[in-house]
N, C-alpha and C positions, 0 to 999 in steps of 0.2 A: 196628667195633672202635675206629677213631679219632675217631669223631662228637662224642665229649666233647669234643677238642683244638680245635673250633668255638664251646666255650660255657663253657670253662674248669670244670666238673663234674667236678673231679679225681678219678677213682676210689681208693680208699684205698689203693691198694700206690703211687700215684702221692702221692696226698698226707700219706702217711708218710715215703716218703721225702724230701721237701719237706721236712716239718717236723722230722726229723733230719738233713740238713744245714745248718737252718738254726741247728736249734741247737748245732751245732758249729761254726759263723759264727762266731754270737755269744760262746760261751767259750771259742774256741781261739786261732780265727783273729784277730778284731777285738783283744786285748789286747797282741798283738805285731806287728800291723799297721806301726802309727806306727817301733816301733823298726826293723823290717827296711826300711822307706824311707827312713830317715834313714842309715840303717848301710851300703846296696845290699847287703846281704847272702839270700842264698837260703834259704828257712825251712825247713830240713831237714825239723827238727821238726812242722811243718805238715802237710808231703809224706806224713812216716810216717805223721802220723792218719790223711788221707785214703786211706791205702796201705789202714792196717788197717780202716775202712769198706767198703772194696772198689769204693770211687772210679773208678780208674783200670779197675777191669770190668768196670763195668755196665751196655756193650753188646754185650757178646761171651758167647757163647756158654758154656756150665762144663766142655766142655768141654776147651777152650784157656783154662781157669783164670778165666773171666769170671764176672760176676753172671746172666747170661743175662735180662738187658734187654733194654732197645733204645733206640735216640739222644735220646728221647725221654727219658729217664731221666736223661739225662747234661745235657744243656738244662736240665733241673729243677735238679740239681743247680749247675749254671754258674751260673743265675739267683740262687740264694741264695748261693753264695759272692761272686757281682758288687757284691751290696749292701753287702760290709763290706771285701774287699780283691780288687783287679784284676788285681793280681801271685800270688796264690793261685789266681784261679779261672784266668788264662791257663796258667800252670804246668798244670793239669790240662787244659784242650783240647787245647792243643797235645799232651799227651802221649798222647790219647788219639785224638784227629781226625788229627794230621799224625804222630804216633809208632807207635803201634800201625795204627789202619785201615787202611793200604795196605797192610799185611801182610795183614789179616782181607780186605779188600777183592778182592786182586792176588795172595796171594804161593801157591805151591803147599802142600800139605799137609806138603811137610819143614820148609818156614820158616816156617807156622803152626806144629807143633809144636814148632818152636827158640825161637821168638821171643814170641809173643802173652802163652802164660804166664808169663813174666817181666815185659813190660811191663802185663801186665793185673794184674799183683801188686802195683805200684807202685813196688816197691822197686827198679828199672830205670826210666830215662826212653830212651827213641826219640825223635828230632827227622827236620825233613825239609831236607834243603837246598834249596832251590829259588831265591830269589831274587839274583840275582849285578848289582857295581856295573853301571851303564848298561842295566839290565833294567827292574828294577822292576818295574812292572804289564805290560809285554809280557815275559813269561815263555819267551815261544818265542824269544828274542833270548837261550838259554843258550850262552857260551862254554865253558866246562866239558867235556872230552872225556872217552874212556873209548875206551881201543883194546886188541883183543883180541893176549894174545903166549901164544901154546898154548891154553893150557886158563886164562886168570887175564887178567882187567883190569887196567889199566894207567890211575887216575885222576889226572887233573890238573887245576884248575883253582882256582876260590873262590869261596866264596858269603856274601851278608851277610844280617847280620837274623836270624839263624835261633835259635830257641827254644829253651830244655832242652840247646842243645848244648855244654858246657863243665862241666855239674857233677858233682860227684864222681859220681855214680850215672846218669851217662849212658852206655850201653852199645850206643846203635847210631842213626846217620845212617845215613839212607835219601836219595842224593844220585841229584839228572837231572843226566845230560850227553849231551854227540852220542855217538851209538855209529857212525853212519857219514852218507852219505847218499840218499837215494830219492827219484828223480823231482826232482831238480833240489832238493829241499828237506830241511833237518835232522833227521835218524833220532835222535829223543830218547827215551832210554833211563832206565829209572831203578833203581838198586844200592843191595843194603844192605852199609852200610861198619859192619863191628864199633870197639869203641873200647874201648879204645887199638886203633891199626892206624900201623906203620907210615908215615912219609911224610903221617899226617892231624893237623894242628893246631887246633884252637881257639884262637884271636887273642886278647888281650885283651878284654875287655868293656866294651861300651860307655859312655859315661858318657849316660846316655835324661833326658828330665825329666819321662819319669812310668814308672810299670812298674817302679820299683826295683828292686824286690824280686822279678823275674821274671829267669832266666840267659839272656843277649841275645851273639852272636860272631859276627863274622866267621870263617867255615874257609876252612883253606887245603890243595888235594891237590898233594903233590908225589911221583908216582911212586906214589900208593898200589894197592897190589895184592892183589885180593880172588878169590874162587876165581870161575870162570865162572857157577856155580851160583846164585850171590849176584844175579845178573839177577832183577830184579822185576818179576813178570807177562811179557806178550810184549816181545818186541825190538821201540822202533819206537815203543811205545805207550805211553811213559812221561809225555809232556805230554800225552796223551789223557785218560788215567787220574787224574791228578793235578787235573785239569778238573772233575772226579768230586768226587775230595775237596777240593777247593775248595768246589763249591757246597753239600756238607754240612756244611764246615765254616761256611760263613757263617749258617746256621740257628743253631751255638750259639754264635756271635760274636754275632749278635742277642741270642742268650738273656741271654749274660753282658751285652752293652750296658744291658738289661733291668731288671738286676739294680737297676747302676749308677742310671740312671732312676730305680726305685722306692727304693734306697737314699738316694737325694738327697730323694726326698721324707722320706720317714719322718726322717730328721734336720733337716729343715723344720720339719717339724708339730710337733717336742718343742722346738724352739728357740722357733719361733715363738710357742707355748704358757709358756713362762719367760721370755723376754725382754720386759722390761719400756722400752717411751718414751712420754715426756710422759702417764705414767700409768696406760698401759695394756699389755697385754700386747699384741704388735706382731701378732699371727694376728686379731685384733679389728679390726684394718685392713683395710678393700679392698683398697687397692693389694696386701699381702701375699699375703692371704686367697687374690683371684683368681689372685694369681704360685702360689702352689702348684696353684690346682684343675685351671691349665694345667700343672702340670708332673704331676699324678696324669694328665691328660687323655692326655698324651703318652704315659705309662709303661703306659696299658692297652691304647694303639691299638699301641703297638711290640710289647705282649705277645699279641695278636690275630693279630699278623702272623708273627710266628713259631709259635705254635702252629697256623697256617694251614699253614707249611710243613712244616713237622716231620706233619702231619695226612698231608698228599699227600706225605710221601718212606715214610712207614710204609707206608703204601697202594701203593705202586707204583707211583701216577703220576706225571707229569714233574711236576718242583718247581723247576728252573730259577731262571722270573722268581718264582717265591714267594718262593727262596731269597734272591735279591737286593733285593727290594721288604721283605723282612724285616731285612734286613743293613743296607740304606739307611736306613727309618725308624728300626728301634732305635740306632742309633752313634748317629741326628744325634739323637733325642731324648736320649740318654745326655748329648751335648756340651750340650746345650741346658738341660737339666733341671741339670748340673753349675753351670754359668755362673749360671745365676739362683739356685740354689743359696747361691753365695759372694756374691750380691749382696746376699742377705736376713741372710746374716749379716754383712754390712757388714766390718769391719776384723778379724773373727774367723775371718772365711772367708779371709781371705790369710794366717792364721796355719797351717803345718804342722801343727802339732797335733790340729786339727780333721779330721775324715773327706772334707771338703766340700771343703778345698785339696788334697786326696789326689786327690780324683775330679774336680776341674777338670785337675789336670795331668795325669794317668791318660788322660782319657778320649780326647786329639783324634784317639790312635792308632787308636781304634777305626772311624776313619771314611777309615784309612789301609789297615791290615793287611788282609787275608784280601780283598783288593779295593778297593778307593780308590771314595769316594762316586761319581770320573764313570766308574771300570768300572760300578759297579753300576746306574749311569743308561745307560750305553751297554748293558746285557745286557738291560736294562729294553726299552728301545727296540727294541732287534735281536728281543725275544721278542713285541713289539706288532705286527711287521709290519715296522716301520721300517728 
């Protein structure tokens, strides 16, 4: 069934949908692009479309109000939203990899049926809290508590970085904290916090130098108190589980990097083609010439790689180091392919305006977020033997 995701042979349900998001890229999303990074404003507007395509559920079930896909569909689509705005397509990962999944993933069948079909609608975002100051990449370093008083938790703490968590149509953090501790070491738990909830705030928002146009906050719990029920998956196994969605989410963190990549080219190739020095149009150049065939070179070997994993997570088997080997190349071809990007268009590529200074400052995150380039060389290593 996934032998195609080997040889890029899109089967038609897969490369329809391809070529309907990308042509809602192209006339939705890219014409309002510029202004929501310039403004940091959240594209509601955007969000709806994607709502009413059925974006945000088309790896969940129809059940639980999904497209009845699979992650592999949702990659696709990341891919073509990455090539015109990065604040768009993160807005739908995050909502769907770190918002809804650990519901679909973890949560019993009463918070599948509360929750999934609202955020598999769109019309609701989910975020995850996970990363708190002096954490960062070691995640199991959560201060964050949650102490039981009867039948209700008791949340306290904060967490930074966290996605989708502040805007109007955000309706539920899913937060880790210690619930106690076992064997000498942190019983990490993870709650879904409804919102508004008492005692829970979203901070102001960050002032980012790329991703404008994505909702970025600090939260803060002070005393917030959610029912017992609200525990997500087992006691104990909340950084296990999240381990989980981590590494699937770096499959369409790759995808979206991807995107970026191949968008840098393609706004290459048209410039390159019109701009005219010392007589010529400047793609008629080697030095040019070759600076894109390595940046197409980059954007098939990062797209190879992720379709490698997204291949073996569909399948059932370990996709781990796929996931990371995927994660690694596409961010750094994304940066890479951005950079050269802005250098071919010379003093037009530093101007805002352009798509190319969007995707240079957009992109260094990518090799931050969902893993930092030396986790994913240290998972790399750890899965070789090493």
């Amino acid at each position: 069934m996934t032998d195609f995701l080997s040889t890029g042979n899109l089967p038609d349900h897969y490369a329809q949908l391809a070529k309907t998001v990308r042509d809602f890229a192209q006339s939705v999303v890219a014409p309002v692009a510029a202004k929501h990074d310039e403004e940091h404003s959240f594209p509601y507007e955007v969000v709806d479309g994607m709502a009413d395509m059925g974006l945000f559920g088309l790896p969940f079930p129809e059940e639980y109000g999904g497209m009845g896909g699979d992650y592999f569909a949702l990659c696709l689509a990341l891919e073509e939203l990455g090539k015109v705005d990065q604040s768009v397509a993160i807005t739908l990962e995050a909502g769907v990899s770190l918002g809804a999944m650990p519901i679909y993933r973890f949560g019993n069948d009463a918070q599948k049926q509360e929750w999934l079909p609202l955020l598999a609608s769109g019309k609701a975002l989910g975020a995850f809290g996970l990363t708190e100051a002096g954490g960062g990449s070691d995640a199991g370093a959560t201060k964050t508590t949650a102490k039981m008083d009867g039948s209700t938790w008791i949340i306290n703490g904060s967490k930074q970085f966290i996605t989708n968590s502040g805007t109007d149509i955000t309706k539920l953090v899913t937060v880790t904290a210690v619930t106690g501790e076992a064997g000498g070491k942190k019983e990490i738990s993870s709650i879904l916090v409804p919102v508004p909830t008492d005692g829970f705030t979203a901070e102001p928002a960050y002032n980012k130098v790329g991703w404008n146009a994505s909702d970025t906050h600090p939260l803060s719990f002070d005393d917030v108190r959610v029912p017992a029920e609200n525990l997500l998956g087992e006691r104990g196994r909340g950084y296990a589980n999240f381990l989980r969605i981590l590494d699937e989410g770096r499959i369409a963190i790759a995808a979206l990097s991807v995107g970026v990549a191949q968008g840098c080219v393609d706004e290459c190739v048209k410039y390159a083609k019109e701009r005219q020095a010392f007589g010529a149009a400047i793609g008629t150049y080697q030095a040019i010439a070759f600076k894109i065939a390595r940046m197409e070179a980059r954007a098939h070997t990062a797209r190879a790689t992720y379709y490698d994993a997204a291949a073996l997570m569909l399948s059932g088997k370990p996709f781990k180091k796929a996931a990371s080997v995927a994660k690694l190349v596409s961010s750094e071809a994304a940066m890479d392919n951005a950079r050269d990007a802005t250098q071919i268009f010379g003093g037009y590529g530093f101007m805002n305006e352009y798509p190319v200074a969007r995707h240079y400052r957009d992109s260094k995150i990518l090799e931050i977020g969902e893993g930092t380039t030396e986790v994913q060389l240290m998972l790399i290593a750890r899965e070789a033997g090493l």
